[in-house]
C-alpha positions in Angstrom: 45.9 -8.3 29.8 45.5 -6.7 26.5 41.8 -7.5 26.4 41.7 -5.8 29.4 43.2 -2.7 28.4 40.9 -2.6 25.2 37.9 -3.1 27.3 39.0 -0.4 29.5 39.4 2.3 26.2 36.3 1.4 24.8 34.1 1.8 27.8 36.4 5.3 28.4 35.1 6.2 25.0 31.8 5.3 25.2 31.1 7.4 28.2 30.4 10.5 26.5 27.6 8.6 24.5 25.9 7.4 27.1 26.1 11.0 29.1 24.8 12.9 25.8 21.7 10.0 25.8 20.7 10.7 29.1 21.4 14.8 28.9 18.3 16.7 30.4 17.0 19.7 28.6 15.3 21.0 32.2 11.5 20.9 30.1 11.1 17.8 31.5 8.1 16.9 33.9 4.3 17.9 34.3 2.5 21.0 32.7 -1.2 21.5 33.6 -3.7 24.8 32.6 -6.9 25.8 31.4 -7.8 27.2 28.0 -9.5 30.6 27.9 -13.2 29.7 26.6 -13.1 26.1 26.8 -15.2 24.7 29.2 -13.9 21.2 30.3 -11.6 20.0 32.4 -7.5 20.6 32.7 -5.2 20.2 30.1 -2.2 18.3 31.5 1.1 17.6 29.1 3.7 15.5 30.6 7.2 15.5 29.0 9.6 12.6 30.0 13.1 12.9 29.6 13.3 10.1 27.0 11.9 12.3 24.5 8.4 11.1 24.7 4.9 12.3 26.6 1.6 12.1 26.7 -1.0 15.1 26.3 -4.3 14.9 28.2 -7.3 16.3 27.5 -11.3 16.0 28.7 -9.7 12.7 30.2 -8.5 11.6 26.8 -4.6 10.6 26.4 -2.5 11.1 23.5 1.2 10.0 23.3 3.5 12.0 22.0 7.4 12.8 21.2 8.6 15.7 21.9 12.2 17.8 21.3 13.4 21.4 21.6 13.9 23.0 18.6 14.7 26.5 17.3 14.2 27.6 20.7 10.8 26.0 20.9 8.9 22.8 21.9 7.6 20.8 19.4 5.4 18.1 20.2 5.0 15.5 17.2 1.6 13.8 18.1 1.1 10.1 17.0 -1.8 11.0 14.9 0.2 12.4 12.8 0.3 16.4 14.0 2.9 18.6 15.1 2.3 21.4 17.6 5.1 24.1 18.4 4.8 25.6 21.9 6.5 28.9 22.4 8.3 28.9 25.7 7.6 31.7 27.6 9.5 33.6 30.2 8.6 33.1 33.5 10.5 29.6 32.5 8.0 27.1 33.3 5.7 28.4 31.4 4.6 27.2 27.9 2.5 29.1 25.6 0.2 28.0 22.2 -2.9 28.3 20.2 -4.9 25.2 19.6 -7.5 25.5 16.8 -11.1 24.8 18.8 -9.2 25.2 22.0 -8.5 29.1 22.1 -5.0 30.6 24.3 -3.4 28.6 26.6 -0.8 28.6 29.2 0.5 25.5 31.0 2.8 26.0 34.0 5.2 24.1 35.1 3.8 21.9 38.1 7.2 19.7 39.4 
């Protein structure tokens, strides 16, 4: 019966650890625009609430990790690169400067 009981308090205090894990920041899901000036296709960023994502541009994929941080996205790419992202009101809305890219706003798509 005491086993019981200790199993009991230790899955009680555990709860919070697992809830804080799984916490949403609400960036999660799909962001899509176009660049002003570049020519190509969409760029598409999709954030996963596991911390990680993927960018996608002229049909090329690049994962990523990403966290929210000084009241801004930054997106640590695998090559080695890290890309802060100013989030803009309307929320839903994320705003940054690539270098060769130009402006660019993605929106929020789901």
């Amino acid at each position: 019966m005491k086993w019981v009981a200790a199993w009991c308090a230790l899955a009680l205090l555990s709860l919070p650890v697992f809830y804080a894990c799984q916490r949403q920041s609400g960036l999660e899901g799909k962001y899509s625009g176009k660049a002003s000036g570049h020519a190509s296709g969409d760029l598409v960023l999709h954030l996963q609430n596991d911390g990680k994502g993927r960018w996608e541009i002229d049909g090329e994929s690049t994962p990523l990790r990403w966290e929210e941080r000084q009241g801004a996205l930054w997106l640590h790419l695998k090559a080695g690169g890290v890309i802060v992202v100013r989030l803009a009101a309307p929320q839903g809305t994320l705003e940054m400067a690539l270098p060769g890219v130009g402006p660019l706003q993605l929106k929020k798509n789901d």
